[in-house]
N, CA and C atoms as an extended XYZ file, in Angstrom:
564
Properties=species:S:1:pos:R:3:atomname:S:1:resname:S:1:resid:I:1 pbc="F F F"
N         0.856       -1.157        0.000 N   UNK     1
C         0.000        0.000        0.000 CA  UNK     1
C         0.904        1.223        0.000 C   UNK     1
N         0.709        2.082       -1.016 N   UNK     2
C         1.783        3.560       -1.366 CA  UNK     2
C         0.674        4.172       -0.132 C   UNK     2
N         1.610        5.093        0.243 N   UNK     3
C         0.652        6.117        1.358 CA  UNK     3
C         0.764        7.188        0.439 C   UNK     3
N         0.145        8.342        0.333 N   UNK     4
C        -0.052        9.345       -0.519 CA  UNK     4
C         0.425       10.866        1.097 C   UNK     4
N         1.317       11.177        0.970 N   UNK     5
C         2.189       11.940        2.220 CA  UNK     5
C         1.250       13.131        2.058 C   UNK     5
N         0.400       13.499        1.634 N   UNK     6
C        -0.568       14.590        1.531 CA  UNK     6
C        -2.053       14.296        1.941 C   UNK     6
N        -1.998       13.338        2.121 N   UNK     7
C        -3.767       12.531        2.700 CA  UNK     7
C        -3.258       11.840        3.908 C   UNK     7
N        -4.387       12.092        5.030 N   UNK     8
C        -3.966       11.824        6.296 CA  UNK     8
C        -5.029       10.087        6.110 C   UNK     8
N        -4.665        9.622        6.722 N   UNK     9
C        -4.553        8.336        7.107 CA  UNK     9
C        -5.061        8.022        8.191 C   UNK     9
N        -6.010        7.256        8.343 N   UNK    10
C        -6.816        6.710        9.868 CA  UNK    10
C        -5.613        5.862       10.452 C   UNK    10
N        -5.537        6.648       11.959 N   UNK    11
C        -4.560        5.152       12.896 CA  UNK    11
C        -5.208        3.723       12.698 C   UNK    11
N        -6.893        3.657       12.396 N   UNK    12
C        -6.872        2.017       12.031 CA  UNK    12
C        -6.289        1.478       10.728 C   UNK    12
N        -6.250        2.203        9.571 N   UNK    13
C        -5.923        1.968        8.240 CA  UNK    13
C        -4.187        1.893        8.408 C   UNK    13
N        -3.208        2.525        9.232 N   UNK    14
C        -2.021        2.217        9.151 CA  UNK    14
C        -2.216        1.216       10.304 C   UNK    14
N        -2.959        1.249       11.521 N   UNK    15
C        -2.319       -0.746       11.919 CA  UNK    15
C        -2.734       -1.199       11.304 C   UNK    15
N        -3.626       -1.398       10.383 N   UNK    16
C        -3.844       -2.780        9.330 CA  UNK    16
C        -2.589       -2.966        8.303 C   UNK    16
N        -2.280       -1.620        7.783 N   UNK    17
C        -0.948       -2.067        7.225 CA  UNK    17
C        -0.121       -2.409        7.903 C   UNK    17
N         0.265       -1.836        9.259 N   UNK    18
C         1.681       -2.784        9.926 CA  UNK    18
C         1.463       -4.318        9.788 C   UNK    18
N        -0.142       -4.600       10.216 N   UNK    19
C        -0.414       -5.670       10.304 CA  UNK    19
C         0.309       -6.577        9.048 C   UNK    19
N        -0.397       -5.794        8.125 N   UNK    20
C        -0.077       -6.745        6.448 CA  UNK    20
C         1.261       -6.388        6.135 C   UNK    20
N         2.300       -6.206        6.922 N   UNK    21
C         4.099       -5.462        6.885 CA  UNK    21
C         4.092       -4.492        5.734 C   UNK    21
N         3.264       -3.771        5.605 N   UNK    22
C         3.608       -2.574        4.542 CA  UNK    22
C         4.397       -1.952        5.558 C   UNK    22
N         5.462       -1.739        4.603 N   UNK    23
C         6.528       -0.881        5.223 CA  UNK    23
C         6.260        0.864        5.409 C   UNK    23
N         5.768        1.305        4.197 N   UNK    24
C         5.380        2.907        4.199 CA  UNK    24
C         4.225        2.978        5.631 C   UNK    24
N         3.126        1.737        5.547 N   UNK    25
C         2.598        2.274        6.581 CA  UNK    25
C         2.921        1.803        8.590 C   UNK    25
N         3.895        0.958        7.844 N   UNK    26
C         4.413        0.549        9.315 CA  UNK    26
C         5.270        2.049        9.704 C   UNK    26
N         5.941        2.877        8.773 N   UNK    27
C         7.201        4.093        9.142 CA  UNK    27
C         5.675        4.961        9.558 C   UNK    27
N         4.636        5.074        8.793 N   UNK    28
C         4.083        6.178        9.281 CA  UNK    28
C         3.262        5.669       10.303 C   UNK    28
N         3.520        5.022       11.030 N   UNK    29
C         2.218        4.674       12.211 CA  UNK    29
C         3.471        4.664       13.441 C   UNK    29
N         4.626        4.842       13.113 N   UNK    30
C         5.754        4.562       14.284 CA  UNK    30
C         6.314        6.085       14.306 C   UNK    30
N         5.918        7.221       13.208 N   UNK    31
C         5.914        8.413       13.214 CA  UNK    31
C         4.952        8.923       13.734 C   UNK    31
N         3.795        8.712       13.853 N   UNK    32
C         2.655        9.049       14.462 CA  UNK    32
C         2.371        9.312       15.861 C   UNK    32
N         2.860        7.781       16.473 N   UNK    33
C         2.923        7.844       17.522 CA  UNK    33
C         4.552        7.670       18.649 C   UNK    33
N         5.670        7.716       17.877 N   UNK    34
C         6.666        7.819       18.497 CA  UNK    34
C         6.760        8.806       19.609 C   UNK    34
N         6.344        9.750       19.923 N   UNK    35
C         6.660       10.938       20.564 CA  UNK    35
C         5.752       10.502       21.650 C   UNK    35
N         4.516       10.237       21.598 N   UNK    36
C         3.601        9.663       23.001 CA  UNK    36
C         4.315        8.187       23.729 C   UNK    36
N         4.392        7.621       22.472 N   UNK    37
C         5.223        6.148       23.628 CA  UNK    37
C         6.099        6.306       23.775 C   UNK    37
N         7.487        7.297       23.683 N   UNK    38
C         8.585        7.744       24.235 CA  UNK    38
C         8.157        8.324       25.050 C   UNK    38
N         7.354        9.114       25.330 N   UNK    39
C         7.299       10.222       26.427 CA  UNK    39
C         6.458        9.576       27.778 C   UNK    39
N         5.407        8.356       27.115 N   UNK    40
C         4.961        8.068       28.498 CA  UNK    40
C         6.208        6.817       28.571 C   UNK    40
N         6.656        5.906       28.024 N   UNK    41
C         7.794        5.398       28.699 CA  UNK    41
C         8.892        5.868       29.538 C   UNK    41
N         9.480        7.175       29.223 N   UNK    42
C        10.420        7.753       29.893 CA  UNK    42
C         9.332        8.555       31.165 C   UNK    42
N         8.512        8.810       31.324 N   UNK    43
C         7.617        9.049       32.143 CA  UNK    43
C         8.015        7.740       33.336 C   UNK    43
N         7.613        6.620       33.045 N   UNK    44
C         7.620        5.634       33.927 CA  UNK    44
C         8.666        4.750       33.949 C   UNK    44
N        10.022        4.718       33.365 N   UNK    45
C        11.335        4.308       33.371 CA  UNK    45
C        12.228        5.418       33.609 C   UNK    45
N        12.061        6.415       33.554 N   UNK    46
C        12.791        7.838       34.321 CA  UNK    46
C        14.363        7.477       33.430 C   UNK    46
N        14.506        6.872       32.611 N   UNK    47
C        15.957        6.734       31.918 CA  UNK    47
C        15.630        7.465       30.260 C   UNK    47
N        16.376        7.553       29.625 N   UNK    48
C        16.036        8.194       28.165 CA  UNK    48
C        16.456        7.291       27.511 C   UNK    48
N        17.403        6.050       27.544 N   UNK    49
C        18.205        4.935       26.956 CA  UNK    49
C        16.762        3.933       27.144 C   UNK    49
N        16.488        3.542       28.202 N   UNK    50
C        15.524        2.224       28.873 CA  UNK    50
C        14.122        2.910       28.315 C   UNK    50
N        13.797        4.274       28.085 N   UNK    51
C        12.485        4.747       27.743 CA  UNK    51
C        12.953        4.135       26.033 C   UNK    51
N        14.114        4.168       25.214 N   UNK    52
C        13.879        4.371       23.852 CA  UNK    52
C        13.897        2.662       23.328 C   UNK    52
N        14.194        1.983       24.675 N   UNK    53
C        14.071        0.149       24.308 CA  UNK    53
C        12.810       -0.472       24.203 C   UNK    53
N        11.918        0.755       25.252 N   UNK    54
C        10.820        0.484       26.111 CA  UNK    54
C         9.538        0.892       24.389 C   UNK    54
N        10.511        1.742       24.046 N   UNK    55
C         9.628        2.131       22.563 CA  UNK    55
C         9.403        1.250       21.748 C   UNK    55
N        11.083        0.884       21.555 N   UNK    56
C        10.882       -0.171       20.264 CA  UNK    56
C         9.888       -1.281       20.472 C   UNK    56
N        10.255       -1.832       21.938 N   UNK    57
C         9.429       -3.480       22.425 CA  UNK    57
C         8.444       -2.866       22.181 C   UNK    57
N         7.983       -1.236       22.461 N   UNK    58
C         6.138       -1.317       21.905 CA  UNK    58
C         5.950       -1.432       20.723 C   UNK    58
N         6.414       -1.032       19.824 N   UNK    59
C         6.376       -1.186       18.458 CA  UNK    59
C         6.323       -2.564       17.749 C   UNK    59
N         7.261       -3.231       18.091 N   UNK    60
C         7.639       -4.545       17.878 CA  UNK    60
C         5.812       -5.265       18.566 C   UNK    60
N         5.623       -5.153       19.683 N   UNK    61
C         4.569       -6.170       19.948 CA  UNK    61
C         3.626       -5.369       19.460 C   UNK    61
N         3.576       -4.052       19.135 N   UNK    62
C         1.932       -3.926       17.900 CA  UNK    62
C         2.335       -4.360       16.781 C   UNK    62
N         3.212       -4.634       16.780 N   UNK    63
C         3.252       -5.361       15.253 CA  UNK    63
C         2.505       -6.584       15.180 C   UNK    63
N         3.715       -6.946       15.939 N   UNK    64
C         3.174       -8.881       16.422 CA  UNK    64
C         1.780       -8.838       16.530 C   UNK    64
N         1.269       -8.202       17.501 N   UNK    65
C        -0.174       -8.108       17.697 CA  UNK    65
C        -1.222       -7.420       16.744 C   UNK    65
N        -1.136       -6.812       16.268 N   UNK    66
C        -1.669       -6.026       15.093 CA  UNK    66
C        -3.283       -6.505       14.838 C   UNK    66
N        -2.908       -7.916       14.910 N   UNK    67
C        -3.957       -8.649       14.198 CA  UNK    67
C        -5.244       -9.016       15.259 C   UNK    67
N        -4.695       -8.287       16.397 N   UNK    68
C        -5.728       -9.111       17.323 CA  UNK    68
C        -6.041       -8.074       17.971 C   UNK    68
N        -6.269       -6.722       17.502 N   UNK    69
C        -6.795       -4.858       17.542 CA  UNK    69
C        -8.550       -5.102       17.263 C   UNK    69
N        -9.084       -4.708       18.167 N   UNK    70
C       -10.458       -4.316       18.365 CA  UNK    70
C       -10.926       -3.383       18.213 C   UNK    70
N       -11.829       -2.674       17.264 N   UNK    71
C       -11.805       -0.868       17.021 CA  UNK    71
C       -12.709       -0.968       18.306 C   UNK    71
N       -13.633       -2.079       18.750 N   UNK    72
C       -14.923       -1.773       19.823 CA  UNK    72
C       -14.170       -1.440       21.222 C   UNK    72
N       -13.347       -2.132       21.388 N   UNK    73
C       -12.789       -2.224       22.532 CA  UNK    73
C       -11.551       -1.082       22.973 C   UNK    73
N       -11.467        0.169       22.038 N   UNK    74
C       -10.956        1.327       21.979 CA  UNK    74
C       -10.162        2.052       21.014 C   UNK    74
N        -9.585        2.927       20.912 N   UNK    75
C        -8.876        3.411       20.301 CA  UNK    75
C        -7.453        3.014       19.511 C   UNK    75
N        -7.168        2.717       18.184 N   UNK    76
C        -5.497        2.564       18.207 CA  UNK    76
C        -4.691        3.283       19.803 C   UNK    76
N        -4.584        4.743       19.519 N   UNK    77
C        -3.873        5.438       20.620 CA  UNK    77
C        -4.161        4.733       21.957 C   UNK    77
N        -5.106        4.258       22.164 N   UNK    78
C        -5.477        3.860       23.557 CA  UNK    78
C        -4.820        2.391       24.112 C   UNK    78
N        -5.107        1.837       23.119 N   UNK    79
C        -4.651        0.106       22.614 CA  UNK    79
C        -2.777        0.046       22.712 C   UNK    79
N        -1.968        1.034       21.878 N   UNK    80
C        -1.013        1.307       22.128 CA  UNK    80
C        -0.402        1.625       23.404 C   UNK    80
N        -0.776        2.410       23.378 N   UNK    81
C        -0.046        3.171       24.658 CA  UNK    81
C        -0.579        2.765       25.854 C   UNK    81
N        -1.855        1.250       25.946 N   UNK    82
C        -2.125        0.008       27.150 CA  UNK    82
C        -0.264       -0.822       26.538 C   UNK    82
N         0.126       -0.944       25.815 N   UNK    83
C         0.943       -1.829       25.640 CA  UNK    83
C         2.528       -1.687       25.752 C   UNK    83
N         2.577        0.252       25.895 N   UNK    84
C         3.519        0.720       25.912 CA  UNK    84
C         4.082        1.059       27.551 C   UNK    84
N         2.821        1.435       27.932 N   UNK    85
C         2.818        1.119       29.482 CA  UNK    85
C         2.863       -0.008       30.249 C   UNK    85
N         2.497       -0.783       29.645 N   UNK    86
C         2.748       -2.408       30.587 CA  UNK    86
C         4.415       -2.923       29.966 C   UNK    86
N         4.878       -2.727       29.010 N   UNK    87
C         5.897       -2.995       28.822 CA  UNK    87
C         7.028       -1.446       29.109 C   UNK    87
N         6.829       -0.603       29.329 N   UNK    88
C         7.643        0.741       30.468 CA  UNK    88
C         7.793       -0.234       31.550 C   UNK    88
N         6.051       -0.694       32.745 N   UNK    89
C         6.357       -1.165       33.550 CA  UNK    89
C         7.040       -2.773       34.179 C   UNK    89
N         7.010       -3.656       33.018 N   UNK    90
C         7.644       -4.503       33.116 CA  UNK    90
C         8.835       -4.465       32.965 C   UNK    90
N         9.625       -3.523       32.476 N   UNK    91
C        10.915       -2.839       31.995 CA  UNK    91
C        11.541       -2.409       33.742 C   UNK    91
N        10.863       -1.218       34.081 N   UNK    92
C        10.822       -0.840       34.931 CA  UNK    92
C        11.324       -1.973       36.582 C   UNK    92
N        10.411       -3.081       36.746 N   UNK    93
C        10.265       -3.796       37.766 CA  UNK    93
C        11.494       -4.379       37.214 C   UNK    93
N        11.934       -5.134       36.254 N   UNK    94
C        13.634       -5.508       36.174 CA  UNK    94
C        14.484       -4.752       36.171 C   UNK    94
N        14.802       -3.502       36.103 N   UNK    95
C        15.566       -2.954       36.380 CA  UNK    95
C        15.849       -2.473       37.236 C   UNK    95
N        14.985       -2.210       38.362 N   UNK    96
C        15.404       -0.781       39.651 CA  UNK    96
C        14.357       -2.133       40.645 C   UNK    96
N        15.023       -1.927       41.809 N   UNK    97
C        14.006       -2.553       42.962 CA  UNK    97
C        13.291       -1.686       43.832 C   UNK    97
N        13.277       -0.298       43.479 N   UNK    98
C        12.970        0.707       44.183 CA  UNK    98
C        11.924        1.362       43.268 C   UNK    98
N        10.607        1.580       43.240 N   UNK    99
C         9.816        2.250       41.924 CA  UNK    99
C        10.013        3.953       41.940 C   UNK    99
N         9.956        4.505       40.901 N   UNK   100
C        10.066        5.700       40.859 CA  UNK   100
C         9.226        6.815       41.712 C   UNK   100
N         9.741        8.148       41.968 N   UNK   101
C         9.216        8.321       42.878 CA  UNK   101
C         8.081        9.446       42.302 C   UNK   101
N         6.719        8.857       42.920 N   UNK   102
C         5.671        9.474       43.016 CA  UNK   102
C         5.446       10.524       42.474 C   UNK   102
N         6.041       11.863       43.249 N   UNK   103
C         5.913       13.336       42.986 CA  UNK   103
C         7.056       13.575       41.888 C   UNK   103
N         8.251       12.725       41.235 N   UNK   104
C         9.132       13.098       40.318 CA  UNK   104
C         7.730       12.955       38.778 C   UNK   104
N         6.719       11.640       38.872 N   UNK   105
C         6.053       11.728       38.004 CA  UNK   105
C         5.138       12.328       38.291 C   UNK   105
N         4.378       12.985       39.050 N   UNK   106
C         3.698       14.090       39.296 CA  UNK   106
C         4.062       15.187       38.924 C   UNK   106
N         4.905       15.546       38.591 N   UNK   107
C         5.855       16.561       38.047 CA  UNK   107
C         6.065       16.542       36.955 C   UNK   107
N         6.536       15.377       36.395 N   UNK   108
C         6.551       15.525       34.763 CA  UNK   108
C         4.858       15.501       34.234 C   UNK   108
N         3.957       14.802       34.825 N   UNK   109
C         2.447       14.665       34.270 CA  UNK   109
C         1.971       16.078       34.359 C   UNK   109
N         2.054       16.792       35.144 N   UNK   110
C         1.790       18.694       35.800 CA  UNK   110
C         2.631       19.586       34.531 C   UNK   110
N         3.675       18.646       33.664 N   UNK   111
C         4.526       19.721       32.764 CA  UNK   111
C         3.781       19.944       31.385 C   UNK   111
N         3.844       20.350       30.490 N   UNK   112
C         3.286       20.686       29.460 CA  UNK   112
C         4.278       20.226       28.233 C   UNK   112
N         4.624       19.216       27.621 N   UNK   113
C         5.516       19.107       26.994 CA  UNK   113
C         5.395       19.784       25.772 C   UNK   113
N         6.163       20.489       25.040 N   UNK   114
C         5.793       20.896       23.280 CA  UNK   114
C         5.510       19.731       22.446 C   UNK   114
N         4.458       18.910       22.460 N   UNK   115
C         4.265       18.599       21.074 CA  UNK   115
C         4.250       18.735       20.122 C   UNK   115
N         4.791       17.470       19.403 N   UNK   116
C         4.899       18.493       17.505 CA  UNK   116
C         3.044       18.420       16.874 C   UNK   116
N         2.973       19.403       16.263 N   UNK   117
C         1.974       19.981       15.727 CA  UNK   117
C         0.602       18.782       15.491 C   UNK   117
N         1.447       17.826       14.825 N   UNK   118
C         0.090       16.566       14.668 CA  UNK   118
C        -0.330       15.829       16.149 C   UNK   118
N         0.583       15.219       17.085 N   UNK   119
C         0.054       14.891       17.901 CA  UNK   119
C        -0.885       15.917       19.042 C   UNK   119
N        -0.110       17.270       19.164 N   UNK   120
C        -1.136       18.620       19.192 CA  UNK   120
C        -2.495       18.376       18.900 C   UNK   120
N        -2.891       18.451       17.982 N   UNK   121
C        -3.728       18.496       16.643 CA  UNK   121
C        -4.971       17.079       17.645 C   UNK   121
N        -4.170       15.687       17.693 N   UNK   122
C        -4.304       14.973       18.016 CA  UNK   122
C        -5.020       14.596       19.224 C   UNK   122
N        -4.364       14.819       20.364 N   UNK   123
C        -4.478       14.475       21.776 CA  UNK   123
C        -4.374       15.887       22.286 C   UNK   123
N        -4.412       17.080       21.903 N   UNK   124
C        -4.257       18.291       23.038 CA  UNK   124
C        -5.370       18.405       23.779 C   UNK   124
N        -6.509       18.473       23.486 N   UNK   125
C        -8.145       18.406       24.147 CA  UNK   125
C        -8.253       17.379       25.531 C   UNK   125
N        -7.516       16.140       24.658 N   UNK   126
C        -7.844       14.838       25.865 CA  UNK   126
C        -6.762       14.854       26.868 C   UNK   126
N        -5.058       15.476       26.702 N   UNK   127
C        -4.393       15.722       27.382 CA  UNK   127
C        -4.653       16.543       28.834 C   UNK   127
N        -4.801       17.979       28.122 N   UNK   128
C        -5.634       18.960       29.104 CA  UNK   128
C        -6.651       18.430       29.869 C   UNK   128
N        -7.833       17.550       29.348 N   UNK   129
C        -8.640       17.310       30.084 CA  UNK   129
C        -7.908       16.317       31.270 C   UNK   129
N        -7.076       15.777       30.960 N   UNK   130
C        -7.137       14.565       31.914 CA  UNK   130
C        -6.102       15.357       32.908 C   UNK   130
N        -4.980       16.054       32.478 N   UNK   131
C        -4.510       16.989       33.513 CA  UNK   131
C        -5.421       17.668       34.390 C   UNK   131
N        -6.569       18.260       34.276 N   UNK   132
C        -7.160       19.290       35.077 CA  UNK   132
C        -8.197       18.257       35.753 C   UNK   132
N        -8.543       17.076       35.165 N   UNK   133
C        -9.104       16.190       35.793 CA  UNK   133
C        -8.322       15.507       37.137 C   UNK   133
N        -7.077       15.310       36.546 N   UNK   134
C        -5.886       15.015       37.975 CA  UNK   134
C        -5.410       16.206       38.576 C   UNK   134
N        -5.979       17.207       38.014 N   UNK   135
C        -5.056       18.688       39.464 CA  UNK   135
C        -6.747       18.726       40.152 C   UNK   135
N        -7.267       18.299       39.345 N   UNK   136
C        -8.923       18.291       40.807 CA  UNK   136
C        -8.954       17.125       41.727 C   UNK   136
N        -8.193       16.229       42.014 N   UNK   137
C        -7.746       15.388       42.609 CA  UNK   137
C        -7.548       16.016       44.280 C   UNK   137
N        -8.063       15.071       45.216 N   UNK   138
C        -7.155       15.074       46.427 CA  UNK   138
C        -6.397       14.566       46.502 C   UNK   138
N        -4.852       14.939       46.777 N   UNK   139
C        -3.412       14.989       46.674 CA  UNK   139
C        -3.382       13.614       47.119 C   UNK   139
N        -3.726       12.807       47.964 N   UNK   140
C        -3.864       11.316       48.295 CA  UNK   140
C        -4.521       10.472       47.365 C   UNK   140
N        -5.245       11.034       47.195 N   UNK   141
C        -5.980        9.694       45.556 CA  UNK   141
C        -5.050       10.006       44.404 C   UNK   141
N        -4.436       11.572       44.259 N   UNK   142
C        -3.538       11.563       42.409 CA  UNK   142
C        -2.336       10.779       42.917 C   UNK   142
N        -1.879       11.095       44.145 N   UNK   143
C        -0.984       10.163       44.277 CA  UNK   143
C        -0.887        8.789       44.259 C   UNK   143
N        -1.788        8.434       44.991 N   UNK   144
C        -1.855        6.786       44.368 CA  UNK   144
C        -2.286        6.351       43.361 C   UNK   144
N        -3.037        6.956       42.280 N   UNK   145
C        -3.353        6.749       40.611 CA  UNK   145
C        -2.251        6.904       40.028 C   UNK   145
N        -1.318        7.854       40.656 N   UNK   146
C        -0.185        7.667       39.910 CA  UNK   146
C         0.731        6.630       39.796 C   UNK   146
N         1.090        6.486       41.579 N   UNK   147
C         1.461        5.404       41.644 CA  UNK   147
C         1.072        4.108       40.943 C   UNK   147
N        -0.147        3.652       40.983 N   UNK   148
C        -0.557        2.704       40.534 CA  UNK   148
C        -0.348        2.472       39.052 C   UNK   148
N        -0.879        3.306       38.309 N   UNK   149
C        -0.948        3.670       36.681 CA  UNK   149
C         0.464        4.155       36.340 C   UNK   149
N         0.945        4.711       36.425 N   UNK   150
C         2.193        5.449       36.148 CA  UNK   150
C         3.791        4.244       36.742 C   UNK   150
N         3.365        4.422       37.956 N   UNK   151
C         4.547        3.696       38.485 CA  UNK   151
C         4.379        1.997       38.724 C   UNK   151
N         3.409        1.662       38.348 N   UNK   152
C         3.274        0.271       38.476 CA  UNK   152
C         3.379       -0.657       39.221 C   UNK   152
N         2.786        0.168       40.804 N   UNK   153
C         3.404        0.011       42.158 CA  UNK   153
C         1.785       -0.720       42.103 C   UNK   153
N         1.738       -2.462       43.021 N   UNK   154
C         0.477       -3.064       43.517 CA  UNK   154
C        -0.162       -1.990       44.637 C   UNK   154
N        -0.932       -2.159       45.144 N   UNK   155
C        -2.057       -1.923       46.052 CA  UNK   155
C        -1.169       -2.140       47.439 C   UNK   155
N        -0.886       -3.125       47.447 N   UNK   156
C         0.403       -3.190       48.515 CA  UNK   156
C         1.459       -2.329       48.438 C   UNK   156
N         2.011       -2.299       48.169 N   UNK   157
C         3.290       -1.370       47.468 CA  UNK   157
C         2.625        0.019       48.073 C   UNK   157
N         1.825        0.140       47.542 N   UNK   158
C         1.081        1.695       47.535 CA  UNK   158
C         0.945        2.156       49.106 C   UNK   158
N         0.386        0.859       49.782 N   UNK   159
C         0.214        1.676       51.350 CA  UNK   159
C         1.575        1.336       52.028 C   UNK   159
N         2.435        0.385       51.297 N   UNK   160
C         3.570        0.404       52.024 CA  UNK   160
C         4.471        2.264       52.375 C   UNK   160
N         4.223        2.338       50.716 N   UNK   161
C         5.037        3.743       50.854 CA  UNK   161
C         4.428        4.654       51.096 C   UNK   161
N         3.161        4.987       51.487 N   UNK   162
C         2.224        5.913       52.381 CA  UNK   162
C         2.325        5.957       53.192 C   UNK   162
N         2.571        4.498       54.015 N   UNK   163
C         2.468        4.609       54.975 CA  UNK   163
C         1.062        4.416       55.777 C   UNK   163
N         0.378        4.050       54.883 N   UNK   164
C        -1.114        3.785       55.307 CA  UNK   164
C        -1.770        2.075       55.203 C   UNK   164
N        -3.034        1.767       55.836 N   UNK   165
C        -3.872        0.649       55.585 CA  UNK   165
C        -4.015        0.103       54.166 C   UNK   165
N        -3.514       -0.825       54.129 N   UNK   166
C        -4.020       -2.181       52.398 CA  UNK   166
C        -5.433       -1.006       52.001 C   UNK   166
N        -6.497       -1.362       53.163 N   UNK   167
C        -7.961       -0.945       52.693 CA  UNK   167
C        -7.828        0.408       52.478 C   UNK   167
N        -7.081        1.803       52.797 N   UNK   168
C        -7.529        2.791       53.048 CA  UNK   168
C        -6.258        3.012       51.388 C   UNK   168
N        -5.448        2.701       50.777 N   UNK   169
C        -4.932        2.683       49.707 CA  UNK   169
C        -5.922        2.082       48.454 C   UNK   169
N        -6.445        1.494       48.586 N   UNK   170
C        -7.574        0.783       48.108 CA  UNK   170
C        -8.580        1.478       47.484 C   UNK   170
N        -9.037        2.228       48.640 N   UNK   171
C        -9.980        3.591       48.339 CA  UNK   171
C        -9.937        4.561       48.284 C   UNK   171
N        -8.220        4.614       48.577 N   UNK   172
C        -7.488        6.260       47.329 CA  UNK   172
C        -8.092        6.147       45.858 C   UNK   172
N        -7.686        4.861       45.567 N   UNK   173
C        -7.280        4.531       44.122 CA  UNK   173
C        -8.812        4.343       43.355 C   UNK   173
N        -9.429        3.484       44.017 N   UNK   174
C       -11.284        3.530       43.242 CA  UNK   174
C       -11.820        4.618       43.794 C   UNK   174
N       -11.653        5.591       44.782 N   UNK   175
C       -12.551        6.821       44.603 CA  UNK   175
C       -11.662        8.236       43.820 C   UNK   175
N       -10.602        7.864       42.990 N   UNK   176
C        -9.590        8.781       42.418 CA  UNK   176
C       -10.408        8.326       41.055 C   UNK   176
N       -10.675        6.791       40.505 N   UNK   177
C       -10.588        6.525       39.243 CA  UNK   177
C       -12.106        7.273       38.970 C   UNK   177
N       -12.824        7.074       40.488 N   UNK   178
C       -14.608        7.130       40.030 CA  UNK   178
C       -14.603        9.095       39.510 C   UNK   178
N       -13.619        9.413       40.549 N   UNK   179
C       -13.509       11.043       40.337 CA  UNK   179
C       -13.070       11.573       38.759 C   UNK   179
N       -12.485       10.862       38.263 N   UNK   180
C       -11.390       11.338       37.605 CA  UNK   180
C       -12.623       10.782       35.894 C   UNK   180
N       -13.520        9.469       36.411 N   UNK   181
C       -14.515        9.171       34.772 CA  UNK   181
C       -15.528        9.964       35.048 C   UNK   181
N       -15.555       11.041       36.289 N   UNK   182
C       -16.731       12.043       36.353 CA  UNK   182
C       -16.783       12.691       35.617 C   UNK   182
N       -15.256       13.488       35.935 N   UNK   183
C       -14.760       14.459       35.528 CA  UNK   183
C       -14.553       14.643       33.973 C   UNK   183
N       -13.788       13.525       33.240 N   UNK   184
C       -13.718       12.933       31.811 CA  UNK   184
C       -14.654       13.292       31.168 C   UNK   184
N       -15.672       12.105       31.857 N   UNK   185
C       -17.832       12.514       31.206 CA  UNK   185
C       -18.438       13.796       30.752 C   UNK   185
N       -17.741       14.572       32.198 N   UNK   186
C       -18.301       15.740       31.754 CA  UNK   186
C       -17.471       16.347       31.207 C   UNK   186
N       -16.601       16.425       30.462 N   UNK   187
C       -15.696       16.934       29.317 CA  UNK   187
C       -16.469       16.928       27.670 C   UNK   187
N       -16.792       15.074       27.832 N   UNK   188
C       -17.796       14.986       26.767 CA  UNK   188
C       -19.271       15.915       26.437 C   UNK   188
């Protein structure tokens, strides 16, 4: 499949080509989204070397996987970057025995990075929203969503380094998520 570099292209129409190894549309679907799965990998591997391995392995398993993409069950972008994050955090747990710390990714999630113009274009609406959805947060629930989502720390883990109850970490984290698809909803 020739891609025509002047006609934009559905993210489902280039994973079907990675799928079928077209090469033009495998380069433009790894251009597309390179800059989000680098940025949330180095987000949650805090290295710039281990974030750019953490890329490729995503790339590599949407490939592999390609074929087994659900448009019902969400978004390319969404589908990705579930795969880019579980492999950050499996990356992550072999390398360091200590998980990253909390407020260092609270800090980068609070920053505004320059996106280049298409992913702009792209995700700026849903970005913002989900930022102002997490600065409406009580500082105890963003923290443990982060933890959890971001740093890939269990439920255990979580009240270990709080310092708090299994149960009362528990219900940081489901009354952060219930806050946070309120908040989303009413975006829509």
């Amino acid at each position: 499949m020739w891609l025509d570099p002047k006609r934009s292209h559905s993210d489902e129409s280039l994973l079907a080509g990675l799928a079928s190894g077209d090469p033009d549309a495998a380069a433009a679907f790894v251009r597309r989204f390179q800059a989000r799965v680098f940025g949330l990998a180095l987000a949650i591997v805090g290295d710039r070397a281990a974030a750019e391995e953490v890329a490729q392995e995503t790339f590599v398993r949407a490939w592999k996987h390609a074929g087994g993409y659900d448009s019902r069950r969400g978004a390319v972008a969404s589908w990705l970057l579930t795969i880019a994050r579980n492999t950050a955090v499996d990356a992550s747990r072999h390398s360091r025995s200590t998980p990253m710390d909390p407020d260092a990714i609270l800090a980068l999630a609070e920053t505004d990075p320059a996106p280049n113009p298409e992913d702009a274009a792209m995700t700026g609406h849903e970005v913002g929203a989900l930022r102002e959805a997490l600065k409406g947060l009580p500082d105890d629930q963003r923290r443990a969503l982060i933890m959890a989502a971001f740093g890939g720390m269990t439920v255990r883990q979580i009240a270990e380094a709080e310092q708090i109850p299994l149960g009362t970490a528990k219900t940081r984290i489901r009354s952060g998520i219930l806050k946070l698809r309120t908040a989303l909803e009413g975006e829509r």
